[in-house]
C-alpha positions as CSV (number, residue, x, y, z in Angstrom):
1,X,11.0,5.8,-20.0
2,X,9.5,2.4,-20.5
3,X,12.0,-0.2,-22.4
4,X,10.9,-2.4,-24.6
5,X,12.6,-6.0,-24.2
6,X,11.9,-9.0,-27.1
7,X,12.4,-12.2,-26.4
8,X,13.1,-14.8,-29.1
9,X,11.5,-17.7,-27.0
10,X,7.8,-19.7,-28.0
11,X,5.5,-18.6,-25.7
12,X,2.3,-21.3,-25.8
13,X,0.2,-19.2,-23.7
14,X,-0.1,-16.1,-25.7
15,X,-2.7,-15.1,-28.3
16,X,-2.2,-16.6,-32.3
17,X,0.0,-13.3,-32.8
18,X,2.2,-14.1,-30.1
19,X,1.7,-11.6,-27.8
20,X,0.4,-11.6,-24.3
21,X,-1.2,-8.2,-22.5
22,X,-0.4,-7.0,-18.9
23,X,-3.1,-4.9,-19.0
24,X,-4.6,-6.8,-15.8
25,X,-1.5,-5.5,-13.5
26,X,-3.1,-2.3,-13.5
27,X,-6.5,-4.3,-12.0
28,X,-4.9,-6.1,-8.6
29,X,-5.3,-2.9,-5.9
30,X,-8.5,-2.8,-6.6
31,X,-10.5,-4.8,-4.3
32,X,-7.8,-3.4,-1.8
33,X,-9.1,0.2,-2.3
34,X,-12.9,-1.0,-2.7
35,X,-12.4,-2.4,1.0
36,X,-10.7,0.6,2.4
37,X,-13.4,2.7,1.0
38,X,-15.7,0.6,2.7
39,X,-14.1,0.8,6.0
40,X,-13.7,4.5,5.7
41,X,-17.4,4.7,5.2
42,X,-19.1,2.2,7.3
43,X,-16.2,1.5,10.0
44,X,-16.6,-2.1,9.2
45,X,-13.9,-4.1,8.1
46,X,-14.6,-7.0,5.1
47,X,-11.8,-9.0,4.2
48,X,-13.7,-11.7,2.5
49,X,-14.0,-11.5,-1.3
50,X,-16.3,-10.6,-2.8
51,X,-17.6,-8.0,-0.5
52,X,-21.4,-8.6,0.1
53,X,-23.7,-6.8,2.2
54,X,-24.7,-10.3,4.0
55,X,-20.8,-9.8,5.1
56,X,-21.4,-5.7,5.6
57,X,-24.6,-6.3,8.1
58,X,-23.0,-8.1,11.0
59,X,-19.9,-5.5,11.6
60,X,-22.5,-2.9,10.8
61,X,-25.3,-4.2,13.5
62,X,-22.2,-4.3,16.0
63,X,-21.6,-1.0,15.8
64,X,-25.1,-0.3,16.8
């Protein structure tokens, strides 16, 4: 069960209805699992966003 809380405050931030969406919470792991799935593949490491294969080529040649 999800509750709902209200709060009676002015928010200047949210939309001209006063709400504001936490859709984007969902969003942050991403990257995170985009990079492991790139390790897992390749057994290169990235940890420089974004992820570019001018970033992929140099751990990739290393391996040989």
């Amino acid at each position: 069960d999800i509750e709902a809380v209200m709060l009676d405050d002015f928010d200047e931030h949210a939309n001209h209805l006063g709400i504001k969406g936490i859709g984007e919470l969902g969003a942050g792991g991403t990257g995170a699992a985009v990079a492991n799935a790139l390790y897992n593949a390749t057994g290169v490491r990235v940890r420089d966003f974004p992820i570019t294969l001018q970033k992929l080529l140099p751990g990739l040649e290393q391996l040989g």
